[in-house]
C-alpha positions as CSV (number, residue, x, y, z in Angstrom):
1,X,4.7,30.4,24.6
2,X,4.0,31.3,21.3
3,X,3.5,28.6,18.0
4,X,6.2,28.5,15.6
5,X,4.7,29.1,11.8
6,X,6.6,27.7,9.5
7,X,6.2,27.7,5.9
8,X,6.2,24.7,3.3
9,X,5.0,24.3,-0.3
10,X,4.2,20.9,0.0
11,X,3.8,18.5,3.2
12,X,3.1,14.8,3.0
13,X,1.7,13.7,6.4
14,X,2.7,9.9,6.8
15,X,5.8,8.4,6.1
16,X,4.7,4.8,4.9
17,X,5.1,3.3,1.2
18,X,2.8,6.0,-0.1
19,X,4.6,8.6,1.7
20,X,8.3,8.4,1.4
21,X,7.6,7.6,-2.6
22,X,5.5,10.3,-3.2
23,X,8.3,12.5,-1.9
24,X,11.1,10.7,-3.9
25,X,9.3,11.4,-6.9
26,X,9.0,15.2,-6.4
27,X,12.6,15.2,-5.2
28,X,13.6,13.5,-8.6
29,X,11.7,16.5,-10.2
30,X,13.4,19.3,-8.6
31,X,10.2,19.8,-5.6
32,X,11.0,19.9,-2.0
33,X,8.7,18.2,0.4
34,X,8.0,17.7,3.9
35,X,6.7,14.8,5.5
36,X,5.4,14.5,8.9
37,X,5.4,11.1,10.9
38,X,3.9,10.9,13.9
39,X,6.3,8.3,15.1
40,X,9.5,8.2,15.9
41,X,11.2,6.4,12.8
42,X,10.4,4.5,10.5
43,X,7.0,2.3,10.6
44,X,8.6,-1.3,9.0
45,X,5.2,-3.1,10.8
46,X,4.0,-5.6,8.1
47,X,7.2,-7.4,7.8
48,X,6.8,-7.7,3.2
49,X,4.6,-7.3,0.5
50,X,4.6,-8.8,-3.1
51,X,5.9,-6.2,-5.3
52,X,4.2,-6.7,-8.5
53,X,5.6,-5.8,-12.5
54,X,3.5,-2.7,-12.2
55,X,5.1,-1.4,-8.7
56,X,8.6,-2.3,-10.5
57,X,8.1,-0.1,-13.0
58,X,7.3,2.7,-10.3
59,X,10.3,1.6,-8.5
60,X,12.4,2.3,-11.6
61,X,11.3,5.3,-12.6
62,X,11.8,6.1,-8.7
63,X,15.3,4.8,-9.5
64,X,15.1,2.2,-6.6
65,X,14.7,-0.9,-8.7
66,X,17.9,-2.1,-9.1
67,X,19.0,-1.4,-5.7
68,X,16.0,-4.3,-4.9
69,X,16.3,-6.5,-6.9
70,X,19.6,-7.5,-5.7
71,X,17.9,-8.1,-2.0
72,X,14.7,-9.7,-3.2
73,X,14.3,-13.3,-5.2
74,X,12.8,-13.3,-8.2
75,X,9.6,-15.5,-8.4
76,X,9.0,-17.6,-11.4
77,X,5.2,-19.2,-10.9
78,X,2.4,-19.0,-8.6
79,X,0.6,-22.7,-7.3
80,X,-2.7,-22.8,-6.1
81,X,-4.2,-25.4,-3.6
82,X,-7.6,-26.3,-1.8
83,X,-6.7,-27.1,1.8
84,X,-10.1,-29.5,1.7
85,X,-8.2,-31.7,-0.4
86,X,-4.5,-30.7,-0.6
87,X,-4.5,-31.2,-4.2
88,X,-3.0,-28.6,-6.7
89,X,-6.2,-26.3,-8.5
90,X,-4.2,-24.1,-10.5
91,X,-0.6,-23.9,-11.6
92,X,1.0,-20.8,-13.5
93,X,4.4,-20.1,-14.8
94,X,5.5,-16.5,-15.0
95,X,8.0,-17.3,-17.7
96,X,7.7,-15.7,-20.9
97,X,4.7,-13.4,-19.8
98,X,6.7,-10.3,-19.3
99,X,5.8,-10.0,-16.0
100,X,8.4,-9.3,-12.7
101,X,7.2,-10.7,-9.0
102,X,9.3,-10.6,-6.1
103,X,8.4,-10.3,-2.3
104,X,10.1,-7.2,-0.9
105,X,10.7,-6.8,2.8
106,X,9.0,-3.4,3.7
107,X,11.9,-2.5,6.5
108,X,13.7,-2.8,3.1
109,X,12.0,-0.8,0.7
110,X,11.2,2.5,3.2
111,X,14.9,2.3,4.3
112,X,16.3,2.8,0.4
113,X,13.8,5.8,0.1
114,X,15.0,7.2,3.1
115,X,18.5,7.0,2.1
116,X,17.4,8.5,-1.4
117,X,15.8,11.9,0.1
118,X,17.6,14.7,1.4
119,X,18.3,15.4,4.9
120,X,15.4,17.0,7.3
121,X,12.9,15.5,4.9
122,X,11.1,13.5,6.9
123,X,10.3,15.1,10.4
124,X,9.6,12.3,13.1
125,X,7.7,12.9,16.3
126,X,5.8,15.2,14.9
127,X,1.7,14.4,14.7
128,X,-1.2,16.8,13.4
129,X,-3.7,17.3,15.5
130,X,-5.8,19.6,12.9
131,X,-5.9,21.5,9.8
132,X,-7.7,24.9,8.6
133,X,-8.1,27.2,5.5
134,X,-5.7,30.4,6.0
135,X,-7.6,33.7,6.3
136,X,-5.9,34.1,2.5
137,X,-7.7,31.1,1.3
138,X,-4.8,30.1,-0.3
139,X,-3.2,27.7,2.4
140,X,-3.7,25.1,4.7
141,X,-2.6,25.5,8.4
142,X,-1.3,22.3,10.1
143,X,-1.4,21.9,14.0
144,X,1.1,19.7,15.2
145,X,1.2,18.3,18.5
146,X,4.3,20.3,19.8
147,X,2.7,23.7,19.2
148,X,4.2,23.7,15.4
149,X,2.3,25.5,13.1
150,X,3.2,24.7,9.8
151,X,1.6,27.0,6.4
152,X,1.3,25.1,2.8
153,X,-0.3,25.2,0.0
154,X,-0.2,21.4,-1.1
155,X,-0.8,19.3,1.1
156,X,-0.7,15.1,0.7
157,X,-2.2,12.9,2.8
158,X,-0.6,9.5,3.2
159,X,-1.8,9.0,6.9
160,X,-3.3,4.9,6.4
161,X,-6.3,3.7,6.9
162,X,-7.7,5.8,9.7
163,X,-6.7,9.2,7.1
164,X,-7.5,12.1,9.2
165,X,-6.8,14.1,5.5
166,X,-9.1,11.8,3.5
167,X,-11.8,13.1,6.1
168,X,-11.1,16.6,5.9
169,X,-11.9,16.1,2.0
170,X,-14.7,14.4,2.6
171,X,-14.3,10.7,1.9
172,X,-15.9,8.2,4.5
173,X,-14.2,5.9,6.8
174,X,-13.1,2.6,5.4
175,X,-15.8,0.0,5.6
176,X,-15.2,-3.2,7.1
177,X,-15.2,-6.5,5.5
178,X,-15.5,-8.4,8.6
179,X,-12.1,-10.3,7.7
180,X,-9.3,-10.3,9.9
181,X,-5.8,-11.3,8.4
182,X,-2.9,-12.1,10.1
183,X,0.8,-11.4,8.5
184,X,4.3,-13.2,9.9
185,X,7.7,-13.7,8.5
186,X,10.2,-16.9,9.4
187,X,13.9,-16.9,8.8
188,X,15.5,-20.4,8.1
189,X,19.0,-19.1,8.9
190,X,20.6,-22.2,7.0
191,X,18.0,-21.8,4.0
192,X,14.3,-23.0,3.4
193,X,14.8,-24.4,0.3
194,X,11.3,-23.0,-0.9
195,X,10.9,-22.7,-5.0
196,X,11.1,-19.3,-6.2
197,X,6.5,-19.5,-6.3
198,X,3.9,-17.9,-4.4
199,X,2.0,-20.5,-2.9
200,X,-1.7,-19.5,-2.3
201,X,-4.4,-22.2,0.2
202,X,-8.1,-21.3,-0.4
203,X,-11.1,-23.2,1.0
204,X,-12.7,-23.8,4.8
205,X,-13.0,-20.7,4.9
206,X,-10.0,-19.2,5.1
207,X,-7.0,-17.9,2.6
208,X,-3.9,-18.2,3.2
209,X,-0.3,-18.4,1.2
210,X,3.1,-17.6,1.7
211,X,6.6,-16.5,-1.0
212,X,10.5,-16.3,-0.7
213,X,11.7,-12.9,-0.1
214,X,15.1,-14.9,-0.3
215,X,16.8,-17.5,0.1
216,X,16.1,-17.2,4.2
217,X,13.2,-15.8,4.9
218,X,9.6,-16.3,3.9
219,X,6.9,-14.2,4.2
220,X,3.0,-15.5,4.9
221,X,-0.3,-14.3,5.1
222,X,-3.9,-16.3,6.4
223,X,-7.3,-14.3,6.6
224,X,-10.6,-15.3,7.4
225,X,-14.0,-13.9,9.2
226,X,-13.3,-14.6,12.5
227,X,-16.4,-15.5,15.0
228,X,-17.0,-13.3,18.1
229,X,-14.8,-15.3,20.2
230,X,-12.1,-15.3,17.2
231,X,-11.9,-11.6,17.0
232,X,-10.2,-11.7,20.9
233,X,-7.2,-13.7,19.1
234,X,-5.8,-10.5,17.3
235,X,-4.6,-9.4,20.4
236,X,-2.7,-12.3,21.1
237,X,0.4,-13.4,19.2
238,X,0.6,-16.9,20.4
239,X,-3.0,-17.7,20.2
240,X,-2.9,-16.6,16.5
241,X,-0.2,-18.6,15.6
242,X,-1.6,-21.6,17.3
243,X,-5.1,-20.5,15.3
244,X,-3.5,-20.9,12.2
245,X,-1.6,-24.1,12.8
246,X,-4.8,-25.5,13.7
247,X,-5.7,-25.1,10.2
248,X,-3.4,-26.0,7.8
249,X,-3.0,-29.5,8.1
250,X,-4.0,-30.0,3.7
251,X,-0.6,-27.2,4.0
252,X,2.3,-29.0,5.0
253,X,4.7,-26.7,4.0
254,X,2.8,-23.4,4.7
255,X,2.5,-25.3,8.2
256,X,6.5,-25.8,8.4
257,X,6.8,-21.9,7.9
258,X,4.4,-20.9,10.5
259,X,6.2,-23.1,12.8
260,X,9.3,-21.5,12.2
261,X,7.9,-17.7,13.0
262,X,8.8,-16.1,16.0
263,X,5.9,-14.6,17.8
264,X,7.5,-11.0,17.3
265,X,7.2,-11.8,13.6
266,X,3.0,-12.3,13.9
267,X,0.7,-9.5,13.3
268,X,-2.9,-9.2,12.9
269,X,-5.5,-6.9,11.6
270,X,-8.7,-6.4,10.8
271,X,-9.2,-5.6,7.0
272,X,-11.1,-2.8,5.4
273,X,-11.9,-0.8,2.1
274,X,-13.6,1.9,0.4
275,X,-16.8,1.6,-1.0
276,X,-15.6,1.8,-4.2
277,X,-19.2,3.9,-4.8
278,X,-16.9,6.8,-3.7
279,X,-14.7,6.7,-6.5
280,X,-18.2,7.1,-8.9
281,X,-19.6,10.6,-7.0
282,X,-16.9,12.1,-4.6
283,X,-14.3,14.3,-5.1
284,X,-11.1,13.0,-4.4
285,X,-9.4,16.2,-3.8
286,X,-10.0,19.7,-2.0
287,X,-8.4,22.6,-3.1
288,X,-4.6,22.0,-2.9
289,X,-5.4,18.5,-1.0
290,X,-5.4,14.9,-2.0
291,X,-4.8,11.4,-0.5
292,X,-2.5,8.8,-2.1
293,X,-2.1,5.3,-1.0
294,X,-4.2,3.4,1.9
295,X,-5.5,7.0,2.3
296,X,-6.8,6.6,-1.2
297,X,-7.8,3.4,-2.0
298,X,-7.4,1.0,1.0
299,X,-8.5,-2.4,0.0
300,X,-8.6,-6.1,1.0
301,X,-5.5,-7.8,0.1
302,X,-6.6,-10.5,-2.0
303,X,-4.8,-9.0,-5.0
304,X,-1.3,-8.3,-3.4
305,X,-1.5,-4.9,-4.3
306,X,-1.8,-2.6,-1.7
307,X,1.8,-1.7,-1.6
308,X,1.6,-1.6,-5.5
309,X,-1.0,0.6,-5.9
310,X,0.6,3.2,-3.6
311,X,3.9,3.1,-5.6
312,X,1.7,3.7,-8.5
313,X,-0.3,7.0,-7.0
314,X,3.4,8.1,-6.1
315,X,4.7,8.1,-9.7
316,X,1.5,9.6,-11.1
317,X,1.1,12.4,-8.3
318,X,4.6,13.4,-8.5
319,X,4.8,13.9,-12.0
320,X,1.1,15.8,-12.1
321,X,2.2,18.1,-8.9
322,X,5.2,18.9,-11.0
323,X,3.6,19.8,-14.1
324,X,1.6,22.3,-12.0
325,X,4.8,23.6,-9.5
326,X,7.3,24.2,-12.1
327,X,5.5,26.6,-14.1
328,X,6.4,30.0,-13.7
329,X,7.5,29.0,-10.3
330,X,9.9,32.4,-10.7
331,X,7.1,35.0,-10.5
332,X,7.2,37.8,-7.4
333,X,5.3,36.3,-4.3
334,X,2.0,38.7,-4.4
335,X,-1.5,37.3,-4.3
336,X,-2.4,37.4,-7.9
337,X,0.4,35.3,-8.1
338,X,-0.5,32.8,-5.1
339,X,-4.2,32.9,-7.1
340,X,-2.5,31.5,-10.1
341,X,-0.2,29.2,-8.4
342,X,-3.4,27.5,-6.6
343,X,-5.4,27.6,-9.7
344,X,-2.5,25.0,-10.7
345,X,-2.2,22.9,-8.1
346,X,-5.4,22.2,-7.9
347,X,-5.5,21.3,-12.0
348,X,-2.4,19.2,-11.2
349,X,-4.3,17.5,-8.0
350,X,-7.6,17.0,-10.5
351,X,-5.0,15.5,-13.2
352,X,-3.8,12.9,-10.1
353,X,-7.4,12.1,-9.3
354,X,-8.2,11.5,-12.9
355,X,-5.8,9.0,-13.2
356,X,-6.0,7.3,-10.6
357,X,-10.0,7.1,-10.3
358,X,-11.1,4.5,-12.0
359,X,-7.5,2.4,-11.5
360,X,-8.7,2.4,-7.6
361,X,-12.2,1.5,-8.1
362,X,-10.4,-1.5,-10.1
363,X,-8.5,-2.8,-7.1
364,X,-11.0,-2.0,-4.8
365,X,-13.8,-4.1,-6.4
366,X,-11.1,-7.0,-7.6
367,X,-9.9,-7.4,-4.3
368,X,-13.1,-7.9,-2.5
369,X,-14.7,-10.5,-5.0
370,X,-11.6,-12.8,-5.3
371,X,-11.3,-12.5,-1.2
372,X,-15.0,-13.3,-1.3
373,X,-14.4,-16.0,-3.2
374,X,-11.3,-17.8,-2.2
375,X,-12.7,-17.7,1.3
376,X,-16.3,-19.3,0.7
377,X,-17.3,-22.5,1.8
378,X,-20.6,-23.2,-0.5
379,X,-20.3,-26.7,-2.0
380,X,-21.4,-25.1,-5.5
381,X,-18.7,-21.8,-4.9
382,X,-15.5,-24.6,-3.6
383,X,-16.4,-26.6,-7.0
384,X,-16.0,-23.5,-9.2
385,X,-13.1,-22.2,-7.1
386,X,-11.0,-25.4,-7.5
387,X,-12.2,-26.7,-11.1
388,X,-13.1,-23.5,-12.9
389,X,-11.6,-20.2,-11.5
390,X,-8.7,-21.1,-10.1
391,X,-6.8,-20.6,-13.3
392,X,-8.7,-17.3,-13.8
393,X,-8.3,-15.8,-10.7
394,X,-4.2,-16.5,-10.7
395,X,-4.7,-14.8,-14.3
396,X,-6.4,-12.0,-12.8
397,X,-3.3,-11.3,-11.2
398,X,-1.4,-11.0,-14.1
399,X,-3.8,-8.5,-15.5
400,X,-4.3,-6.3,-12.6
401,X,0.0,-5.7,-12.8
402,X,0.4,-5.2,-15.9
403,X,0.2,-1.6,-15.6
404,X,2.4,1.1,-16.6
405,X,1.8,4.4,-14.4
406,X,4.5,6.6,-16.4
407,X,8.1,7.8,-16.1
408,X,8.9,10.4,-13.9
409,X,8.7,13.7,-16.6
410,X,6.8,17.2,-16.1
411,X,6.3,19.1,-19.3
């Protein structure tokens, strides 16, 4: 049987945070999209993530922040303990700093953008297998696994981690840190009674924390460099919950909440990250290609940002793309006219990777030194943790989100 061609201007492969935002900010600016998942709906695996005041101001200019907030507690602190001692290093309030933190369930968050985009969208089931230049030069051709043969000339990948499109531009495979993290969320159906703080554990060699997403459920995290034997855990739920129980007895309360988490509501994974060296040479684009999100920039989540970041890339490429798109988007289809049209994607693409170069080599490199040093166990590096840096490293925080990627215009 023949392949279907089908024709798109733009196609975001991967319909995760960076994905569905990405096209909600083109459809806010008048630019259709496609975006191919390779599941079959949505992918809500990782339960929440702390949405920071940077990724609220993407969310509002995404027009999705007020429709949040209502589901989502608003946190007023962060309280840091050493779970050697069990004694308080570090205590910040939030209040008067300008800053908004909440913990937004991800099931949450990808099921208000889907809402937001038009029908036929996002087109499940449907999984590239692999991409070429068209004879013209001017396109890319995508495979998909049911014969589909689908023409673009922009082309966005959001596809994780494991990015088949960062490869095809020539970025290497995430490196590994050698951490492994798991991720769980417990629901007190009669009410936690948590304060409205993200509570963060650091020392024997492990970090660990958990936050309110409301007044039911919490969300918590714990990651550490597992030994050989350790490593077999992450396929195991159970054992993985017993792991971490087996450490946290300087974290009463974090304890209490991993008690509480069905074994459904465990996860684990092994974290990785770019070498943020690529961010100094590579290109981060090819042609009318680019990579947004954990695509882009995956990183250790030490910083809480992940999820942030990729909000931010969404905002930034959606109003660059634009700029480029609705220029003379009117002219007769000939190939002079295709020329120009990919001369400008590609400077809107550059204009994307511009901004957001140096801003991911920034979370990158943050992430892995405050990861690297919450989790060590040196006598000298625990003394500074808890008497010195703690208070820094909570202020760290602060600084890292108080970004502003931009409204949502194109010139």
């Amino acid at each position: 049987m023949a392949a279907v061609l089908q024709e798109e201007k733009v196609v975001i492969v991967g319909a995760g945070i960076a994905g569905l935002a990405t096209s909600l900010a083109l459809h806010r600016l008048g630019i259709k999209s496609l975006v191919l998942e390779s599941a079959a709906s949505l992918r809500i695996t990782g339960f929440a993530l702390g949405t920071w005041t940077n990724a609220w101001r993407a969310l509002d200019a995404l027009g999705l922040g007020d429709i949040l907030r209502q589901q989502h507690r608003l946190l007023d602190g962060v309280v840091a303990a050493s779970t050697i001692t069990g004694k308080t290093t570090a205590e910040m309030s939030f209040a008067g700093t300008g800053h908004e933190i909440r913990c937004v369930q991800r099931k949450l968050l990808l099921e208000a953008m889907e809402r937001e985009l038009p029908n036929g969208t996002i087109r499940y089931s449907s999984k590239v297998t692999t991409m070429e230049e068209s004879k013209s030069g001017y396109s890319k051709l995508l495979h998909l696994d049911d014969g589909t043969i689908i023409k673009t000339k922009v082309l966005i990948g959001c596809d994780g981690v494991n990015s088949v499109v960062a490869k095809w531009i020539g970025l290497n495979e995430a490196v590994t840190s050698c951490r492994l993290a798991i991720r769980g969320t417990a629901t007190f159906p009669e009410g936690h009674g948590f304060a409205s703080k993200l509570f963060m554990f650091a020392g024997n060699g492990f970090r660990a924390g958990c936050l309110p997403c409301n007044d039911k459920t919490i969300y918590w995290f714990f990651s550490w460099t597992p030994s050989i034997q350790e490593k077999e855990l992450q396929y195991n739920p159970s054992k993985l919950k017993e792991y971490v129980l087996s450490k946290l007895h300087n974290a009463p309360n974090l304890k209490k909440v991993v008690e509480k988490t069905e074994l459904d509501c465990v996860l684990s994974s092994p974290l990785r990250y770019r070498s943020p060296w690529e961010f100094v040479w590579k290109s981060l684009t090819k042609g009318g290609v680019c990579v947004a999100g954990d695509a882009l920039h995956p990183m250790t989540p030490d910083l809480g940002q992940g999820g942030c970041a990729a909000l931010e890339d969404s905002v930034t490429l959606g109003r660059c793309l634009a700029e480029a798109l609705n220029k003379n988007s009117n002219v007769e289809n000939n190939e002079s006219d295709d020329e120009e049209e990919c001369r400008r994607i590609e400077l809107g693409l550059s204009n994307y990777a511009k901004e957001r170069r140096w801003r991911s080599f920034q979370f990158i490199t943050a992430a892995y030194l405050a990861g690297r040093l919450q989790q060590s166990q040196g006598t000298i590096t625990t003394f500074l943790r808890d008497r010195v840096l703690a208070n820094f490293l909570a202020g760290l925080l602060l600084k890292i989100a108080a970004f502003d990627c931009g409204k949502l215009t194109s010139k």
